[in-house]
ROSE-4610 file (N, C-alpha, C; in Angstrom, 1 decimal, always signed):
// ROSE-4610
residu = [X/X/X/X/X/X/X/X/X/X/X/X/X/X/X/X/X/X/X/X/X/X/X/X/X/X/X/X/X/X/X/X/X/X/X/X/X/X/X/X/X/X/X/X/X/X/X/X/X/X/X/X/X/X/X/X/X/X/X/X/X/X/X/X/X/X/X/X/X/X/X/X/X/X/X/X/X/X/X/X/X/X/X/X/X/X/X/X/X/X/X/X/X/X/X/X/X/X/X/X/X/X/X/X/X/X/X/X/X/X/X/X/X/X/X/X/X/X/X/X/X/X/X/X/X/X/X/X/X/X/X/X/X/X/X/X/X/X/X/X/X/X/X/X/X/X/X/X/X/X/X/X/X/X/X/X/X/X/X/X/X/X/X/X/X/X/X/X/X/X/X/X/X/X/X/X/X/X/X/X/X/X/X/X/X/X/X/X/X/X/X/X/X/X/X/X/X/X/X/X/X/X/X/X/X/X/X/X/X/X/X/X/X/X/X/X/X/X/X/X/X/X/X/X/X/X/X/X/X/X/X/X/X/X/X/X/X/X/X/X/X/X/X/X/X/X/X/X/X/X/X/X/X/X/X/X/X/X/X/X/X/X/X/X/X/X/X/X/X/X/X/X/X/X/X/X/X/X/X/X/X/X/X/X/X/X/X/X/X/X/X/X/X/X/X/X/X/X/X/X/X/X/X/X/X/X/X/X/X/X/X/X/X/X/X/X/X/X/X/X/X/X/X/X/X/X/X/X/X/X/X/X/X/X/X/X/X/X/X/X/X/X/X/X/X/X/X/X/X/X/X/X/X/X/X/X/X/X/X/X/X/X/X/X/X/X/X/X/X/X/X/X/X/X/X/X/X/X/X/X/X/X/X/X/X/X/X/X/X/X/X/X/X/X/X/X/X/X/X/X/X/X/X/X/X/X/X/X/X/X/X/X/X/X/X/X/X/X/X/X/X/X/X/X/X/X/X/X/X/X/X/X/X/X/X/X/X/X/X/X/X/X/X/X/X/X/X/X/X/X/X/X/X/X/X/X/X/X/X/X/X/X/X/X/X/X/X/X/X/X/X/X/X/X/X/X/X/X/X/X/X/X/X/X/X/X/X/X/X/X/X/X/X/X/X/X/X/X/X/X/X/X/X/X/X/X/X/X/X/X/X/X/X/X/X/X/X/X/X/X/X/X/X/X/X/X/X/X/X/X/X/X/X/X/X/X/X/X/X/X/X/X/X/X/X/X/X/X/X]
num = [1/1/1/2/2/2/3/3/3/4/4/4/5/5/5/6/6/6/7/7/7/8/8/8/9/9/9/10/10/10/11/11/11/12/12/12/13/13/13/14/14/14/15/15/15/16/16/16/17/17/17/18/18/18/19/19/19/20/20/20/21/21/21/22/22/22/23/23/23/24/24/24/25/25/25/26/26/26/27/27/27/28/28/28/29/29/29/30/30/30/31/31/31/32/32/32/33/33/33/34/34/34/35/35/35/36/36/36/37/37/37/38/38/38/39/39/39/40/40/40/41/41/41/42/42/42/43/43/43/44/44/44/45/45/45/46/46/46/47/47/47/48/48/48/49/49/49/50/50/50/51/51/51/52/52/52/53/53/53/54/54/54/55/55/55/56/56/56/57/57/57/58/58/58/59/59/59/60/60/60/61/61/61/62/62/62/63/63/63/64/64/64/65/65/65/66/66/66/67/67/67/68/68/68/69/69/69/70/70/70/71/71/71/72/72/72/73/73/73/74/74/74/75/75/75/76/76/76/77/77/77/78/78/78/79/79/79/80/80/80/81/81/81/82/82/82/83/83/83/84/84/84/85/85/85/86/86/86/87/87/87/88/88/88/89/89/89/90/90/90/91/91/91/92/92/92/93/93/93/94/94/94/95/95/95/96/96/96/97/97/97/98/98/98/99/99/99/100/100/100/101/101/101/102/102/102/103/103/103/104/104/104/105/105/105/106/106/106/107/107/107/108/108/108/109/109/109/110/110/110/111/111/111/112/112/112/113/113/113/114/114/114/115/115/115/116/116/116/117/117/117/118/118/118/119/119/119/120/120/120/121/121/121/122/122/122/123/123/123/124/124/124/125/125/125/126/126/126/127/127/127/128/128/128/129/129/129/130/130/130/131/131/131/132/132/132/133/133/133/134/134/134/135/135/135/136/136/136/137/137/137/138/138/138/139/139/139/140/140/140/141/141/141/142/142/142/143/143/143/144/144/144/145/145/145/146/146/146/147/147/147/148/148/148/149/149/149/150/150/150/151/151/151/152/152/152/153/153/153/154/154/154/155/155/155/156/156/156/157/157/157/158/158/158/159/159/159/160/160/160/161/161/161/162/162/162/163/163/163/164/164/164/165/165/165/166/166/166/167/167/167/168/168/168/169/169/169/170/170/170/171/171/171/172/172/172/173/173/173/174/174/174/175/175/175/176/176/176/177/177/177/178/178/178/179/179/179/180/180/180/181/181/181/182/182/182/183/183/183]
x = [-127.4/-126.2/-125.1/-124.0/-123.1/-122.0/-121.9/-121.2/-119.5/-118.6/-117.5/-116.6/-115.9/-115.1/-114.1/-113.7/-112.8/-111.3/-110.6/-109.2/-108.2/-108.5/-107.5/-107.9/-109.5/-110.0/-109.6/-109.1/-109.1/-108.1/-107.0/-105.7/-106.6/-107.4/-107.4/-108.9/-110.0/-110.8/-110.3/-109.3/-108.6/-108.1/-107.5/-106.8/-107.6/-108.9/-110.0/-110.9/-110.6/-111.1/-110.5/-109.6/-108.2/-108.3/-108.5/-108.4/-109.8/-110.6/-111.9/-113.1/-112.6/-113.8/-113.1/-112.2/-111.6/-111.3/-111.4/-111.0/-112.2/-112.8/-114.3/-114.8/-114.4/-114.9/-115.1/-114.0/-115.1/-116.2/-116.3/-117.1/-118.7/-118.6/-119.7/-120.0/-118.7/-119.1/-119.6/-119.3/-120.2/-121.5/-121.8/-123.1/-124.0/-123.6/-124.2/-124.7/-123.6/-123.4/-124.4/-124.5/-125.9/-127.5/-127.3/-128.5/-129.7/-130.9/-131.8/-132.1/-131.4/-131.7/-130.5/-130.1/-128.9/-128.7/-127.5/-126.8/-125.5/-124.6/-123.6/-122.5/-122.9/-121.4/-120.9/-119.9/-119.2/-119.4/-120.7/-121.4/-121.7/-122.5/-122.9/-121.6/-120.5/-119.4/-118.7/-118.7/-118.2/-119.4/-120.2/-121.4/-121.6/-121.1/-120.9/-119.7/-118.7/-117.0/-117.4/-117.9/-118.2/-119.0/-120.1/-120.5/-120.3/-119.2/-118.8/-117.2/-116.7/-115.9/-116.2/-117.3/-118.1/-118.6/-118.3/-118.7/-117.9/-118.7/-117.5/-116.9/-117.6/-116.6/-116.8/-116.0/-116.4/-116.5/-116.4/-116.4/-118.0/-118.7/-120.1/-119.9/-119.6/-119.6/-118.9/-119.3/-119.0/-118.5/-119.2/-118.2/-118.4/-116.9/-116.8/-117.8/-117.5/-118.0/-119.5/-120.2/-121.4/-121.9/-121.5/-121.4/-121.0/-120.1/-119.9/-121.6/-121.6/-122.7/-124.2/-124.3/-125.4/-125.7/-124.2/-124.4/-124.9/-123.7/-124.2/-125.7/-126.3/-128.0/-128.1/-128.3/-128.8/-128.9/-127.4/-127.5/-128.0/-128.3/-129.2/-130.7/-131.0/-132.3/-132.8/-132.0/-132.0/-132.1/-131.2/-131.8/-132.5/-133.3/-134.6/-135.7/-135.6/-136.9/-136.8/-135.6/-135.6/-136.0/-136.0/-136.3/-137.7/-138.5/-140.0/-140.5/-139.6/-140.8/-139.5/-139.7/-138.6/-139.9/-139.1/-140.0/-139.5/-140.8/-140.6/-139.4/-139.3/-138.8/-136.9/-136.8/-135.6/-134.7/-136.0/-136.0/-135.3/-135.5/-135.1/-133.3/-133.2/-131.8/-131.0/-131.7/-130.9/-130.6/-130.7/-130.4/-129.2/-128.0/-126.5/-126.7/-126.1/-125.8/-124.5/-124.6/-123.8/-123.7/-124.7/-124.4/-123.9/-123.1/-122.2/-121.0/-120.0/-118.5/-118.2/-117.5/-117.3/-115.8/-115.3/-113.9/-113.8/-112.8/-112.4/-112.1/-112.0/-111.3/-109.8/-109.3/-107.4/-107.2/-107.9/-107.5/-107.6/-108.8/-108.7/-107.4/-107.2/-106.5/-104.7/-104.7/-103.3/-103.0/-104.2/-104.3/-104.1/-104.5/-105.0/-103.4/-102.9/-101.3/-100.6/-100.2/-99.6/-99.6/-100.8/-101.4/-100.8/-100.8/-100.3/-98.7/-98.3/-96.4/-96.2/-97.2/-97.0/-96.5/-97.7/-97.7/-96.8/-96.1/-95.3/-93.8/-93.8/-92.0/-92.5/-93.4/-93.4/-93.3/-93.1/-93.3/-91.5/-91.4/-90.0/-89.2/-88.2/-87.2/-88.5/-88.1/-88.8/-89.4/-90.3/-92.5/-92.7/-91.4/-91.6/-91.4/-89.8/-89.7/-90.5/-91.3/-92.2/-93.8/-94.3/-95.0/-95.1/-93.6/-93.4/-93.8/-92.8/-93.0/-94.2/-94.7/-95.9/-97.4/-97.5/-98.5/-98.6/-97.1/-96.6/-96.5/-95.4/-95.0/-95.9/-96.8/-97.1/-97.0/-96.0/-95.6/-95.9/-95.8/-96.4/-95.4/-96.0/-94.8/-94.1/-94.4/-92.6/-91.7/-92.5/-91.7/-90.9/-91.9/-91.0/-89.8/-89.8/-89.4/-88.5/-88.3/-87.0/-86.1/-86.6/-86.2/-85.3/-85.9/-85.3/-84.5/-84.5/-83.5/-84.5/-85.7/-86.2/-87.0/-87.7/-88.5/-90.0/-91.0/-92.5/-92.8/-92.8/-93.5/-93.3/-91.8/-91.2/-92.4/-91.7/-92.9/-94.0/-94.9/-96.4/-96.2/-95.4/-95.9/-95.3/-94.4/-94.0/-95.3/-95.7/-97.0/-98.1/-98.0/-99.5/-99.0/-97.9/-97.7/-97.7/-97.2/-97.5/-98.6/-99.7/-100.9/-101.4/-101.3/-101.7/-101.7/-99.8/-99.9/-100.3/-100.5/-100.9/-102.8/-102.9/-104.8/-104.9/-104.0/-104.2/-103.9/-102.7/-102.5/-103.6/-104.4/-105.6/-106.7/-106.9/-107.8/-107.7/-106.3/-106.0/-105.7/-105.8/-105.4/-107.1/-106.9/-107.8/-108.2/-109.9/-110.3/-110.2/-109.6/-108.7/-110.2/-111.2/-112.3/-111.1/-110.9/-110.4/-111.3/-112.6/-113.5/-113.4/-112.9/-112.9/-111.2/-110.4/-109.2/-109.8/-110.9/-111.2/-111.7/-112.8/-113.7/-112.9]
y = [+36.1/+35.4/+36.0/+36.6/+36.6/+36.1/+35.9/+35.0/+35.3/+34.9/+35.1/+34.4/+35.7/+35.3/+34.5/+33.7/+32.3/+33.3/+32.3/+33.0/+33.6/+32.8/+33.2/+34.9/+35.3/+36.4/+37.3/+37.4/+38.0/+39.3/+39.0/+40.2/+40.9/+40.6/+41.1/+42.3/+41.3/+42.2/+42.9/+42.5/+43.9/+45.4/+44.9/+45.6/+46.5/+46.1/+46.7/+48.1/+47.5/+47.7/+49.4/+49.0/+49.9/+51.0/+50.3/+51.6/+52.3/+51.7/+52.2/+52.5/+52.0/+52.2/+53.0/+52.6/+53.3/+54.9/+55.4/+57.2/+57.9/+56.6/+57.8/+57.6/+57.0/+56.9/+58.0/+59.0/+59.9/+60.7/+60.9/+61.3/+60.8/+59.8/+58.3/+59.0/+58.8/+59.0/+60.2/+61.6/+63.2/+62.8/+62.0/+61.9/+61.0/+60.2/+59.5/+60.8/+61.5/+62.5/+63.3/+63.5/+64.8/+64.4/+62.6/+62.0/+62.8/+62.5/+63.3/+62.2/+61.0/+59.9/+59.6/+58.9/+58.6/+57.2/+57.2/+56.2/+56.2/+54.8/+54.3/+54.0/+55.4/+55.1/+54.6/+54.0/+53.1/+51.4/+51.6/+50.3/+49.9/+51.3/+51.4/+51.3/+51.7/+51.4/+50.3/+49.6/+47.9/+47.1/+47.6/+46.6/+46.7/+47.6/+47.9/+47.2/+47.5/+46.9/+45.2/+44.8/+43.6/+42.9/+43.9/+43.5/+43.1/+44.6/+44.3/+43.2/+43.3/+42.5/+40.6/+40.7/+39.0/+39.3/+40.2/+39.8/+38.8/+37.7/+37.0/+37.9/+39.1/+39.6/+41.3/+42.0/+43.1/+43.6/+42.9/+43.0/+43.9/+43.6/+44.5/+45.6/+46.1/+47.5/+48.3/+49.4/+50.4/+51.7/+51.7/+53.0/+52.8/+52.5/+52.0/+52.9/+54.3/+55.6/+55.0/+55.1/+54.7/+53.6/+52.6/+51.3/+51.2/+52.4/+52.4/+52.7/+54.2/+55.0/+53.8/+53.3/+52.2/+51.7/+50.7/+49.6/+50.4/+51.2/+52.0/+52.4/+52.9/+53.4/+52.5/+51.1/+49.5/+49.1/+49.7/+48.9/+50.0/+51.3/+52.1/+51.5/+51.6/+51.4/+49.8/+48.9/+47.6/+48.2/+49.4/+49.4/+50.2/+50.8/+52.0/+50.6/+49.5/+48.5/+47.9/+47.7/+47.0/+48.0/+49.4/+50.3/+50.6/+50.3/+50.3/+51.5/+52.4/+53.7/+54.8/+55.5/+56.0/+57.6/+58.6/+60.3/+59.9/+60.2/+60.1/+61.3/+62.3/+63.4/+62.9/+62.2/+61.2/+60.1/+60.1/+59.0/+59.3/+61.2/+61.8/+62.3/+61.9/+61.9/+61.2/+60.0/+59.2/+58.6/+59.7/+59.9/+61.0/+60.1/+60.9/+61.5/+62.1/+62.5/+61.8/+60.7/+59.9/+59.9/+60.1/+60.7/+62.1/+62.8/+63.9/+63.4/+64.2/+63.6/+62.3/+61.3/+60.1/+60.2/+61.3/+60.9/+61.8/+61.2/+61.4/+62.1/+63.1/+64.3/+64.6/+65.5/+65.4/+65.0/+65.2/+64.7/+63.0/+62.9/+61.2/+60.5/+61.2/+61.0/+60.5/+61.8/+62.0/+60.7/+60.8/+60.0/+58.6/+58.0/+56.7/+56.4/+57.2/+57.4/+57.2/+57.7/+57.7/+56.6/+55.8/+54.7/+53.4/+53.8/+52.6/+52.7/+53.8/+53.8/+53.3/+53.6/+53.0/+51.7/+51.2/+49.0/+49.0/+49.6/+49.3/+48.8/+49.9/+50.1/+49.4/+48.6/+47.5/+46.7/+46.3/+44.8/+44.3/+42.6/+42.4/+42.9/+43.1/+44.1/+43.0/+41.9/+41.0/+41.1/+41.2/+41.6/+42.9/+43.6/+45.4/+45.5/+44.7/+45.4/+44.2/+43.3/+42.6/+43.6/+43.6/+45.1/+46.2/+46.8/+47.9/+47.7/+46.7/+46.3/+46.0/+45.2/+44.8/+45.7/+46.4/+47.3/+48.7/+49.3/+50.5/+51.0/+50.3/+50.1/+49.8/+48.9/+48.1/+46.8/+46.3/+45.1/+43.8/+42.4/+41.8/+40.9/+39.7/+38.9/+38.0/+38.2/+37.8/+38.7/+39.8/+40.9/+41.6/+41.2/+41.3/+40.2/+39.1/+37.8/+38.2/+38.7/+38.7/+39.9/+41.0/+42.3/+42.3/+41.2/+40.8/+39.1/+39.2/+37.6/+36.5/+36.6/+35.4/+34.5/+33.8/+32.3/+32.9/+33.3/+33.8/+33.2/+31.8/+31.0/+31.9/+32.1/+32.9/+34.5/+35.3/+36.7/+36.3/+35.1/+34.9/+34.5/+33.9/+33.4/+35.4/+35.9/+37.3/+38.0/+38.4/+39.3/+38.7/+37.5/+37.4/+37.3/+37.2/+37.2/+38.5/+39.8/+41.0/+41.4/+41.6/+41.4/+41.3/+40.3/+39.8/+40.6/+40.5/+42.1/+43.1/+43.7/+45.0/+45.3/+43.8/+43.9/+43.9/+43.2/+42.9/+44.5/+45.2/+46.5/+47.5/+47.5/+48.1/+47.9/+46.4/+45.7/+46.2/+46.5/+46.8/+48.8/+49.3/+50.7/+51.4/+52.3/+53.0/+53.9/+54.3/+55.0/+55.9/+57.2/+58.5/+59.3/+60.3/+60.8/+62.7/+63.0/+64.5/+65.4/+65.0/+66.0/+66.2/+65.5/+66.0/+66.8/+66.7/+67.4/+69.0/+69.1/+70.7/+71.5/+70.6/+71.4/+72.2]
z = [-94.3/-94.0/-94.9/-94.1/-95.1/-95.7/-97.0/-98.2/-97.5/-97.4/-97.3/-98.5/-99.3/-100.3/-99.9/-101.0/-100.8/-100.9/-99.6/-99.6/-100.6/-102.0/-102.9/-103.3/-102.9/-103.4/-102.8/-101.4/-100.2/-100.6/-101.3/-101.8/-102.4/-103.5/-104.9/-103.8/-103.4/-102.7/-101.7/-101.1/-100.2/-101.0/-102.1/-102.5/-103.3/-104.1/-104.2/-103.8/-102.0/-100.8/-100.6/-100.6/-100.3/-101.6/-102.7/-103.5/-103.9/-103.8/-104.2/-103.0/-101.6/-100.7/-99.6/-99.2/-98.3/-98.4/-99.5/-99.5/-99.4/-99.4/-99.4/-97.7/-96.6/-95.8/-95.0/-94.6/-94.5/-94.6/-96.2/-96.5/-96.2/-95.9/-96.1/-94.0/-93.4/-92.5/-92.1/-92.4/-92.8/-92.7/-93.8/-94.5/-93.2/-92.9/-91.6/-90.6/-89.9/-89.5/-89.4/-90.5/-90.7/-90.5/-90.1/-90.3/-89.2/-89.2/-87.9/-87.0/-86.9/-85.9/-85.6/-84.0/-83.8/-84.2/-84.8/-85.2/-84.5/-84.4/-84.2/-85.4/-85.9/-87.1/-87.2/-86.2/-86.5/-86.4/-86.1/-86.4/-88.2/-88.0/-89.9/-90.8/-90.4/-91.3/-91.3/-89.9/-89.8/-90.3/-90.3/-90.9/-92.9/-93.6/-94.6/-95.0/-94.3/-94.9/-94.6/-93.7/-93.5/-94.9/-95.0/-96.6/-97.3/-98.3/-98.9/-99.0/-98.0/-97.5/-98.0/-97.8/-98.2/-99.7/-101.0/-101.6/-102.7/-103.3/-104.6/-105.6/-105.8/-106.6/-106.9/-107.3/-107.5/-108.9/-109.2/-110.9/-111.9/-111.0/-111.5/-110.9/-109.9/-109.6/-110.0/-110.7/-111.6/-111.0/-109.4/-108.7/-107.4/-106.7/-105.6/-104.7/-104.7/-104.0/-103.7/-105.0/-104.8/-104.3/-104.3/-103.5/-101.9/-101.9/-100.3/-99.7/-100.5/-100.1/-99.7/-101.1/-101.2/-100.1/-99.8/-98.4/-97.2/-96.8/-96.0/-95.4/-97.0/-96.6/-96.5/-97.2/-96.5/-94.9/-94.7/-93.0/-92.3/-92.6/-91.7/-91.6/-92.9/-93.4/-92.8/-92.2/-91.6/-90.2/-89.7/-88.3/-87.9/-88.8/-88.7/-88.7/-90.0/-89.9/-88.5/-87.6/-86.8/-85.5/-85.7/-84.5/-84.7/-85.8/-86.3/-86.4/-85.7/-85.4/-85.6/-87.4/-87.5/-88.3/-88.0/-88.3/-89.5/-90.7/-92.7/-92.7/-92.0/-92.6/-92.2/-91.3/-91.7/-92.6/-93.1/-93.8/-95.5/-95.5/-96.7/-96.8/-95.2/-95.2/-95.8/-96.2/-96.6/-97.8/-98.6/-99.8/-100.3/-100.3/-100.2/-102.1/-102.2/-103.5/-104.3/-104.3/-105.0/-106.3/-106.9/-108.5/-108.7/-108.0/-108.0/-108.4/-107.9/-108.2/-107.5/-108.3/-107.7/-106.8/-107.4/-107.1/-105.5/-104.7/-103.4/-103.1/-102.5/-102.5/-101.7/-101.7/-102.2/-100.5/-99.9/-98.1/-98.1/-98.9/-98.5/-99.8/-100.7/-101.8/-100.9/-100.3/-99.6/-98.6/-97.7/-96.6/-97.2/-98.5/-98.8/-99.3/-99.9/-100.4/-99.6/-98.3/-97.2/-96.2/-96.5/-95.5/-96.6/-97.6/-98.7/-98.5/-98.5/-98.5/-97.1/-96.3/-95.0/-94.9/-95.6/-95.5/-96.5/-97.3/-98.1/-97.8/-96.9/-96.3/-95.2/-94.4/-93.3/-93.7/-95.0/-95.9/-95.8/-95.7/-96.3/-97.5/-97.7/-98.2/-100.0/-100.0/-101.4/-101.5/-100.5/-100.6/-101.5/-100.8/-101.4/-102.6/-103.2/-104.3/-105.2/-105.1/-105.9/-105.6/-104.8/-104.8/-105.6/-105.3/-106.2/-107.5/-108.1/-109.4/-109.9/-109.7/-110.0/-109.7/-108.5/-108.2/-108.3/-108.2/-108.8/-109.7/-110.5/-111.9/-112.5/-112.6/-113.8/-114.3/-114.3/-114.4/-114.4/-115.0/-115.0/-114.0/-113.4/-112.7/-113.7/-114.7/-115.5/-115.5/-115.5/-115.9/-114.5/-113.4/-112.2/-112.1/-112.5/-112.0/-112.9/-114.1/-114.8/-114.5/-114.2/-113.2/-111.5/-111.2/-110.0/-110.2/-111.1/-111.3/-110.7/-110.6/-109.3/-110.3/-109.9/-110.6/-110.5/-111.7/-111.7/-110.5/-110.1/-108.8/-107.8/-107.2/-106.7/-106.2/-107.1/-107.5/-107.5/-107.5/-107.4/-105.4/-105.3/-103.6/-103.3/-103.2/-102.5/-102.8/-104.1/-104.1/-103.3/-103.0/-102.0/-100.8/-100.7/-99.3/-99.2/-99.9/-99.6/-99.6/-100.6/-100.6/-99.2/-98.8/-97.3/-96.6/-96.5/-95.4/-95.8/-96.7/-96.6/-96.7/-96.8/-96.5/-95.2/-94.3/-93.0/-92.1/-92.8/-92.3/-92.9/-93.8/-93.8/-92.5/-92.7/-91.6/-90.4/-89.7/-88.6/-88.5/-89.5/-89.7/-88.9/-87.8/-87.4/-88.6/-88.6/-89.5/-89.2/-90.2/-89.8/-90.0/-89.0/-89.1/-89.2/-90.6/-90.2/-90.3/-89.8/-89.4/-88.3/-87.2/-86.0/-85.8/-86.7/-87.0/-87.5/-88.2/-88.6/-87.5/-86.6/-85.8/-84.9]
């Protein structure tokens, strides 16, 4: 059964989401890819984001990359037990090399940049520059709230209401596969 995190988590785990799971998706999806049994990719990866999507927190996981990877082999490894009759020499596929480089490489880096300035400049003109400030810069919401003349309360409802949108414009953002851009 899956846990579904309580709404006030929903920004902070989007935003998470967005920085630490999403750059590596295609990679994750390659790695599917190469498997020696057919899969529905994009099953295995809505069934992963869904996961981790329901978890209370992310605070124990140490490297998003590897955690994508992890879930991932989970929800295969759930529909190989449920197809019962899977060849062993498949089964060695599914072991990604996740203790390699964690970090994403400059395509998904670019893309994850561009998809963020995206939701950024779709945001209200206040969502944005309380955004900026606070998720850009650095800044704390005093420190935005005294930057923009506004009330912390103020800068605490615009960041989640930007937050919002810009989890919901991930949510809704098709998954960019630029492997079928190289072939």
């Amino acid at each position: 059964m899956l846990r579904s995190a309580s709404p006030e988590r929903l920004p902070s785990i989007a935003h998470w989401v967005a920085a630490e799971i999403l750059p590596h998706e295609r990679e994750v999806r390659r790695w599917l890819a190469r498997s020696r049994f057919p899969l529905d990719i994009d099953d295995v990866i809505q069934e992963a984001y869904c996961a981790i999507a329901g978890l209370g927190s992310t605070a124990h996981i140490r490297s998003g990359r590897s955690y994508f990877f992890a879930t991932a082999r989970n929800v295969v490894l759930e529909h190989l037990r449920r197809a019962k009759i899977v060849p062993m020499e498949a089964l060695s596929d599914l072991t990604p090399a996740i203790e390699a480089d964690d970090r994403p490489d400059a395509e998904a880096i670019v893309w994850s940049r561009l998809e963020l300035e995206r939701l950024i400049a779709a945001l209200p003109a206040r969502c944005q520059s309380v955004f900026r400030l606070c998720f850009i810069k650095g800044m704390t919401q005093r420190e935005a709230a005294q930057e923009l003349s506004m009330s912390e309360n103020a800068v605490q409802k615009q960041l989640s209401r930007a937050m919002a949108q810009v989890a919901a414009g991930y949510a809704r953002s098709p998954a960019i596969d630029l492997g079928e851009a190289e072939a």
